[in-house]
C-alpha positions as CSV (number, residue, x, y, z in Angstrom):
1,X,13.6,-12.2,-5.5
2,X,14.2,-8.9,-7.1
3,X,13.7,-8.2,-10.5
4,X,16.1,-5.9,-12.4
5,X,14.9,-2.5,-11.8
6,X,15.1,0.0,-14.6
7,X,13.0,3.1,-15.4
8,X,11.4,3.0,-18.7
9,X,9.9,6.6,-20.3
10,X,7.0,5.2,-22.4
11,X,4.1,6.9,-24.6
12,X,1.1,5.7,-23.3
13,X,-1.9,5.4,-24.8
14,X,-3.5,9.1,-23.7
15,X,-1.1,11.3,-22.7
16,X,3.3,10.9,-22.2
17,X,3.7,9.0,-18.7
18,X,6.4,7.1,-16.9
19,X,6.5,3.9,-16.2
20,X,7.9,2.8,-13.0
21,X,8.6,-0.9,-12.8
22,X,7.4,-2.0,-9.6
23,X,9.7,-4.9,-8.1
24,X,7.8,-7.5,-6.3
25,X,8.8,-9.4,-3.2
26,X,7.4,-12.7,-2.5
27,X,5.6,-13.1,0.6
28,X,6.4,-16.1,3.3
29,X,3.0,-17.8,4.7
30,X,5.2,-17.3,8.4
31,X,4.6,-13.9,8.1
32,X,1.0,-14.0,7.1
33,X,0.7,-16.0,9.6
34,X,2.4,-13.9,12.5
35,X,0.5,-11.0,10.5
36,X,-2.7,-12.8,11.3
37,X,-1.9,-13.6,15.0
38,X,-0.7,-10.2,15.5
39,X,-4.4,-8.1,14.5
40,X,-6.5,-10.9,16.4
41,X,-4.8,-10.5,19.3
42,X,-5.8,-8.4,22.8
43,X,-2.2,-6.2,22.0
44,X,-3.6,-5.3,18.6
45,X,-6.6,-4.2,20.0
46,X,-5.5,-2.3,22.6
47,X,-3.1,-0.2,20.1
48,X,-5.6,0.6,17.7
49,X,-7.9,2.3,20.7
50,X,-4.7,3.8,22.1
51,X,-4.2,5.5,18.5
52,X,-7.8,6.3,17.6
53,X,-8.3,8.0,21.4
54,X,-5.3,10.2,20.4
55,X,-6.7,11.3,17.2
56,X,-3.6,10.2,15.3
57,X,-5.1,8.4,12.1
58,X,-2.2,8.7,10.2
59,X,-0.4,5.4,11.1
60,X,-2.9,3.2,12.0
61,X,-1.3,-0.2,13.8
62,X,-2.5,-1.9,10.7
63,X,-0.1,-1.0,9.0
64,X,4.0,-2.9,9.1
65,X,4.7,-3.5,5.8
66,X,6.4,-7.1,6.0
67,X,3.6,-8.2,3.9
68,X,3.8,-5.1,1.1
69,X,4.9,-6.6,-2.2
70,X,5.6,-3.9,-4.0
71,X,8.6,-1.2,-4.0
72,X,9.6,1.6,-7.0
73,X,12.6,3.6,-6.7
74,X,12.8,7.1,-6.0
75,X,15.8,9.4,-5.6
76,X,16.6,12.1,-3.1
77,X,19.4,14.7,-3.3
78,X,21.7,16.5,-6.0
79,X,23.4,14.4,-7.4
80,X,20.6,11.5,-6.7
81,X,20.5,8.7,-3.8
82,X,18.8,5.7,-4.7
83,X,16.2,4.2,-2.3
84,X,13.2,1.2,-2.8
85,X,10.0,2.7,-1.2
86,X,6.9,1.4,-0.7
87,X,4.5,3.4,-2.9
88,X,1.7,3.7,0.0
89,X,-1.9,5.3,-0.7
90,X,-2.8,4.4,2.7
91,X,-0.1,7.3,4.1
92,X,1.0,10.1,3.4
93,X,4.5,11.0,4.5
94,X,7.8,10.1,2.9
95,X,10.5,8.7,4.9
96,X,14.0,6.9,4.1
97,X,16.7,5.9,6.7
98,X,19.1,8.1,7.5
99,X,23.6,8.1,7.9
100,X,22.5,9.2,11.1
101,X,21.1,5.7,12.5
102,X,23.8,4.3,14.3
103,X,22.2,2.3,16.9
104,X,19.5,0.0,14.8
105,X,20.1,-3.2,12.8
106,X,17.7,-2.3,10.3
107,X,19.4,0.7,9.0
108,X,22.9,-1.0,8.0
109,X,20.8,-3.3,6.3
110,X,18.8,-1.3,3.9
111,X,20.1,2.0,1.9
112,X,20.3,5.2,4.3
113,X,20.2,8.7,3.2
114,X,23.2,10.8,3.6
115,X,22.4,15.0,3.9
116,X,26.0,15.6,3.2
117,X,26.5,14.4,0.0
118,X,23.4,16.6,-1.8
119,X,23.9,20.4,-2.6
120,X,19.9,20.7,-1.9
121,X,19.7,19.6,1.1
122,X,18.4,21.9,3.9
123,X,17.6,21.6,7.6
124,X,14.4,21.3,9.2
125,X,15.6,19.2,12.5
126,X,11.4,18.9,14.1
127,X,11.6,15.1,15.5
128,X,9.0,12.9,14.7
129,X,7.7,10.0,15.8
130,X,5.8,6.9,13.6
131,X,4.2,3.8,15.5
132,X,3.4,0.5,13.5
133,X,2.0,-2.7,14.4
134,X,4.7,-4.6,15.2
135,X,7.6,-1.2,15.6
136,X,8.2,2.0,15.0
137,X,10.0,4.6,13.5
138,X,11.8,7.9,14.5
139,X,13.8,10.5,13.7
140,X,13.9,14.0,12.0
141,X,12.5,16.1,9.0
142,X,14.5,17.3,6.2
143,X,14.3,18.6,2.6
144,X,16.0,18.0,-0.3
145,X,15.0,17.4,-3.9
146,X,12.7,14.4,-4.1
147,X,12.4,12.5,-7.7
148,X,9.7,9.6,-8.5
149,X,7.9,8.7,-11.9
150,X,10.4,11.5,-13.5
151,X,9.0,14.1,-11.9
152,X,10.3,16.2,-9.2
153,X,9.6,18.2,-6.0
154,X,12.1,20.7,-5.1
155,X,13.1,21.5,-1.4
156,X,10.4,18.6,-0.6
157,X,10.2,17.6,3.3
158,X,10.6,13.9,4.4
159,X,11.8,12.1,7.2
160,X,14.8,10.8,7.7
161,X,14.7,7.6,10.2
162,X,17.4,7.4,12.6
163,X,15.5,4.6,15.1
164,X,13.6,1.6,14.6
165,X,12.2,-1.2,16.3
166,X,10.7,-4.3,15.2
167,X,11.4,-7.3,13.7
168,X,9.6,-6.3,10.4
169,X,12.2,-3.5,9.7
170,X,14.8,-5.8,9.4
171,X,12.9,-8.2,7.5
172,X,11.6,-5.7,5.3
173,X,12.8,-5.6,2.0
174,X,12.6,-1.5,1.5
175,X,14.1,1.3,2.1
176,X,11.3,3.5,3.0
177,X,7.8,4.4,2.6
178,X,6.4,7.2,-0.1
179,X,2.6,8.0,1.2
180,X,0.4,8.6,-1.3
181,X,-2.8,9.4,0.2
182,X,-4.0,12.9,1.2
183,X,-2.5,15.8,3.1
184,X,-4.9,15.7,5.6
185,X,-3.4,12.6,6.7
186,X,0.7,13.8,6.5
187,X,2.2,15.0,9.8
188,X,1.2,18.6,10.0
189,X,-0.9,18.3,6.8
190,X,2.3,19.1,4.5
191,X,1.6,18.2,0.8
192,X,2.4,15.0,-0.7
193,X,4.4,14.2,-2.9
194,X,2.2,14.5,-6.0
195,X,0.8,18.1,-4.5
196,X,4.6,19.5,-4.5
197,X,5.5,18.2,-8.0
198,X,5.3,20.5,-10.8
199,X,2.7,18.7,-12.7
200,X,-1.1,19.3,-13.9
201,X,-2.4,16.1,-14.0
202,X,-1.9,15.2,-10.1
203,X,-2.9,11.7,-10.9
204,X,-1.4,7.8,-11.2
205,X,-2.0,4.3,-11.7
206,X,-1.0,0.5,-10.7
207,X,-0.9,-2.7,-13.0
208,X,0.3,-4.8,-10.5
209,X,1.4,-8.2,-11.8
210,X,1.6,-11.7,-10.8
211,X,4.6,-13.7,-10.0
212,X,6.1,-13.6,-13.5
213,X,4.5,-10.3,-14.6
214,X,6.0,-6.9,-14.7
215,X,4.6,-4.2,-12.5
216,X,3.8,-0.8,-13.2
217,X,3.3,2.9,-11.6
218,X,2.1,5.0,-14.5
219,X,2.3,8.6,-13.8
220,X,0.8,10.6,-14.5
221,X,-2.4,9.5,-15.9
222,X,-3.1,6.0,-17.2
223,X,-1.7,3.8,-19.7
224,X,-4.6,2.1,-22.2
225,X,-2.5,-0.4,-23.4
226,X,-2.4,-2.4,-19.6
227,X,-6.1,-2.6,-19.4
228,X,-9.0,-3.6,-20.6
229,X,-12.6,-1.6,-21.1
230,X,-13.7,1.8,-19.7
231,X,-12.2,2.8,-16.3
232,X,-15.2,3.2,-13.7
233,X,-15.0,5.9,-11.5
234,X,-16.3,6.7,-8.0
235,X,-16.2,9.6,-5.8
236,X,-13.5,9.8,-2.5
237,X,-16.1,9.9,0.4
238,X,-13.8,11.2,3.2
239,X,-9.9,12.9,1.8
240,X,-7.7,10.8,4.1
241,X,-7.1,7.6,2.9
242,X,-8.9,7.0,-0.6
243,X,-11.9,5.7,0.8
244,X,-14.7,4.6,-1.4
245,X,-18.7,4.6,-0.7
246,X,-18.7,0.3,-0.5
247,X,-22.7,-0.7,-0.8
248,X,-22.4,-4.5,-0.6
249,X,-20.2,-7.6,-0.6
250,X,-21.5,-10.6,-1.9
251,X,-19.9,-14.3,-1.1
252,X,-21.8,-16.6,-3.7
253,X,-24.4,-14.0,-5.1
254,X,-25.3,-13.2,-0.4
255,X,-24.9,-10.3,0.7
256,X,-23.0,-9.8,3.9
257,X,-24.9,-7.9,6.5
258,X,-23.9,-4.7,7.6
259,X,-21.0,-4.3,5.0
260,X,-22.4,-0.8,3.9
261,X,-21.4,0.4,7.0
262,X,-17.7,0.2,6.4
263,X,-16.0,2.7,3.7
264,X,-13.4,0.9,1.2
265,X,-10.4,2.1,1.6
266,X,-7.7,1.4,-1.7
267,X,-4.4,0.8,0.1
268,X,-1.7,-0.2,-2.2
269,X,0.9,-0.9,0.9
270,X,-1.4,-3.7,2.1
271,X,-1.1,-7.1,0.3
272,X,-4.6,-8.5,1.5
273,X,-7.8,-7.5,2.0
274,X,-8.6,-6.6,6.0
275,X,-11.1,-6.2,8.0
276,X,-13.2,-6.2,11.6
277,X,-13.7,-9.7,12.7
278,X,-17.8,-9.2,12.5
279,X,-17.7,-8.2,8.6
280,X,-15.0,-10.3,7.6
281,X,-15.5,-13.4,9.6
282,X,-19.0,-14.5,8.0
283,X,-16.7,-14.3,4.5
284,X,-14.1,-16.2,5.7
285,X,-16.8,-18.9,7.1
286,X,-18.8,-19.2,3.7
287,X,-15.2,-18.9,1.6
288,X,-14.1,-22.4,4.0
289,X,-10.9,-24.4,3.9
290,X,-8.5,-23.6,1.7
291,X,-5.9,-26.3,0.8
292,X,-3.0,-25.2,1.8
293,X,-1.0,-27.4,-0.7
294,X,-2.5,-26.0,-3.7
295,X,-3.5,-28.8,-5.2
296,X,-7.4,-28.3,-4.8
297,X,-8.7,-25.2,-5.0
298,X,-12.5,-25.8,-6.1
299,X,-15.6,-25.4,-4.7
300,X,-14.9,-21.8,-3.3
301,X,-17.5,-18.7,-3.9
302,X,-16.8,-16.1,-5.9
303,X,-16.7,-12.7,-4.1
304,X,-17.7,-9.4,-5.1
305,X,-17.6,-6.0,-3.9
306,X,-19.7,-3.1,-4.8
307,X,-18.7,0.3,-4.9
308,X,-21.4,2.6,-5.4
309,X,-23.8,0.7,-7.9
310,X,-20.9,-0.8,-10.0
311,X,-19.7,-4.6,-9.0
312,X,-16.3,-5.8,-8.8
313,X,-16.0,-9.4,-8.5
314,X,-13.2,-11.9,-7.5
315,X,-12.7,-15.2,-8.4
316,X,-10.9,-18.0,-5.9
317,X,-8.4,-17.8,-8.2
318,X,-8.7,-13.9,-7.6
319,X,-8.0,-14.3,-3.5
320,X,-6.0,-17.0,-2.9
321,X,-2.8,-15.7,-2.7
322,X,0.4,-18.4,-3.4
323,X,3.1,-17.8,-0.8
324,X,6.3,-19.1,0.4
325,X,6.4,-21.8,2.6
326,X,8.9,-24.1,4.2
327,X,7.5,-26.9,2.1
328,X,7.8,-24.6,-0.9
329,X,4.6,-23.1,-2.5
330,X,1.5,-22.1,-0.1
331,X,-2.4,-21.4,-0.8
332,X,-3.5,-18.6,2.0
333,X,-6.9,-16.8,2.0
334,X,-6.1,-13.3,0.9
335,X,-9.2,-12.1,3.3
336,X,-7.4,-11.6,6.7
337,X,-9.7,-10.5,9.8
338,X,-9.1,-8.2,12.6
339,X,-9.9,-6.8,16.2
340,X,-10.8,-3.6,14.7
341,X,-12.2,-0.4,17.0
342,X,-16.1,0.4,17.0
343,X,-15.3,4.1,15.5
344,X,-12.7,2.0,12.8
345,X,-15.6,2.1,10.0
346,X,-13.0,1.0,7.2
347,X,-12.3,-2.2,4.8
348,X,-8.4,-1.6,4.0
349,X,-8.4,-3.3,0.5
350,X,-5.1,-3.9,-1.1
351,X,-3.2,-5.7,-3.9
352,X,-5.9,-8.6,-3.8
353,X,-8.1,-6.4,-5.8
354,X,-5.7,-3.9,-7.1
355,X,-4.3,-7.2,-9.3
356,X,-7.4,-8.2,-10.6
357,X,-8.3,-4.2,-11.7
358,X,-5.6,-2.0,-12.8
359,X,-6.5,1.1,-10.3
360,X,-6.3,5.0,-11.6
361,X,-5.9,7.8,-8.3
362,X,-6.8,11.0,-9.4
363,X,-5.9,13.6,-7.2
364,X,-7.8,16.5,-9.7
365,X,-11.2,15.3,-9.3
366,X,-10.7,13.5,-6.2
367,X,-11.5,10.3,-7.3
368,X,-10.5,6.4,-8.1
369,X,-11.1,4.3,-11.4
370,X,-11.2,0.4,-11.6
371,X,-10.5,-1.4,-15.0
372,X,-9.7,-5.3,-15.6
373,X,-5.9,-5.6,-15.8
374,X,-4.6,-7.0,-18.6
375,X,-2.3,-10.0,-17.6
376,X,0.1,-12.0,-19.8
């Protein structure tokens, strides 16, 4: 269910930053489970080759979003539309539906966009095209005056969807996607959205909470006060997705072989941690049955992941992710595997980590800080 959403203007504990509540979605074990059939089958496989051979890395089949937890609002137009987006650091483009879907399900049930009611609007009218796991989504590019975090990009191009298909755009509870990764990465390398605002600090962070918890996007900058410690930095290895130099993973204090191989990549639109079947199988194996029921959840191994030199570790408690079931509540592993491509060298770590540590993306310096949340 959704939580009342209301943006708050806080001080916070360095600098004046907005806090975006973050409303989060509970997730249904069906759809981890069709998300889990889905990347280990041949179809999967066959996409991601089909996608890496055509050089287009900027939406990967990995990604549908019926597992994504988390949605913020941002506005479009003058005066504003209201839309729920996905904040997304593993894309880069913005895109809402548009008035102009007639002929898809999806778009009568979510908020569309409509170009006639805003005095900023202006036409751009180049089609484009955006393929998912399990769908896709099409229309045109527009721009119009784009507001998140109370900041604003004026005259900002985003997409306006007038076609999907799949089953995980009507189930979907969100309005859009806001990409938060690099240009490089955004159709036709056109900035994102933190590039076109008219702001210095080109940076923002995540306390994402539990169940019960609020949920924040702090931008820019951090906020002290919702974690605990020094924030660790590490360098972006490759400016696409914010991938991070990952030297180990350890299941019970082993290593798992070969796991410097594969580049971390922080993906805030992905609720679990995924990976190819020959790094993340041998985790799952040594991590073993998880009762599904809740009830016992001892004797797993602690997990940790090292970025550089500097450990991050997560309990059971950590990646075993409660979801909906039909029973009621449902333990699922939050490691998920997948028939990755050779020349796909990434981990695609998401909210199972990003919980545990609140997470600070710093466009400046090109970088990304960990510190332990603090949870109520």
């Amino acid at each position: 269910m959704y939580k009342a959403v209301v943006v708050l203007a806080l001080l916070a504990s360095v600098s004046l930053a907005v806090h975006i509540p973050l409303t989060k979605r509970s997730i249904s074990k069906l759809e981890i489970d069709a998300k889990r059939s889905f990347l280990q089958s041949p179809e999967f496989e066959q996409e991601m080759e089909s996608a890496l051979r055509s050089n287009d890395q900027t939406n990967l089949p990995i990604k549908d979003y019926t597992d994504t937890q988390y949605v913020a609002e941002v506005t479009v137009g003058n005066p504003p539309q209201s839309f729920m987006v996905v904040p997304d650091t593993g894309s880069s483009d913005l895109w809402i539906y548009s008035s102009s879907c007639y002929f898809s399900l999806s778009c009568y049930l979510h908020n569309y966009y409509k170009h006639k009611r805003s005095d900023t609007f202006h036409k751009n009218g180049k089609k484009f095209y955006l393929g998912y796991g399990s769908g896709s989504a099409s229309g045109h590019w527009s721009n119009d005056e784009v507001n998140f975090a109370g900041l604003t990009a004026e005259d900002f191009r985003f997409g306006e969807v007038t076609s999907v298909k799949g089953i995980s755009f009507i189930m979907g509870h969100l309005d859009g996607i806001l990409g938060l990764a690099f240009n490089t990465i955004s159709t036709d390398n056109f900035p994102v959205f933190f590039e076109a605002a008219d702001l210095e600090d080109r940076s923002f962070s995540f306390k994402l909470g539990h169940t019960d918890e609020e949920s924040f996007l702090v931008a820019p900058g951090v906020d002290e006060d919702l974690f605990t410690g020094e924030l660790q930095y590490h360098n972006v290895i490759e400016e696409k997705y914010w991938s991070l130099n990952m030297t180990d993973i350890k299941v019970g204090g082993n290593s798992i072989e070969g796991a410097e191989g594969y580049k971390g990549v922080i993906d805030s639109g992905t609720s679990l941690i995924v990976g190819d079947q020959k790094l993340i199988d041998p985790i799952l194996a040594q991590i073993g049955d998880i009762d599904q029921t809740c009830k016992d959840l001892s004797g797993h191994p602690d997990i940790t992941i090292t970025f550089d030199s500097v450990e991050y570790t997560l309990t059971p408690e950590d990646y075993i992710v409660r979801v909906k079931s039909f029973l009621g509540e449902a333990c699922v592993c939050g490691f998920m595997s997948a028939k990755f491509a050779t020349n796909f060298p990434y981990l695609i770590i998401g909210d199972v980590l990003m919980r545990k540590y609140y997470t600070h993306f710093n466009m400046n310096d090109k970088t990304v800080g960990f510190a332990l949340a603090n949870h109520e």
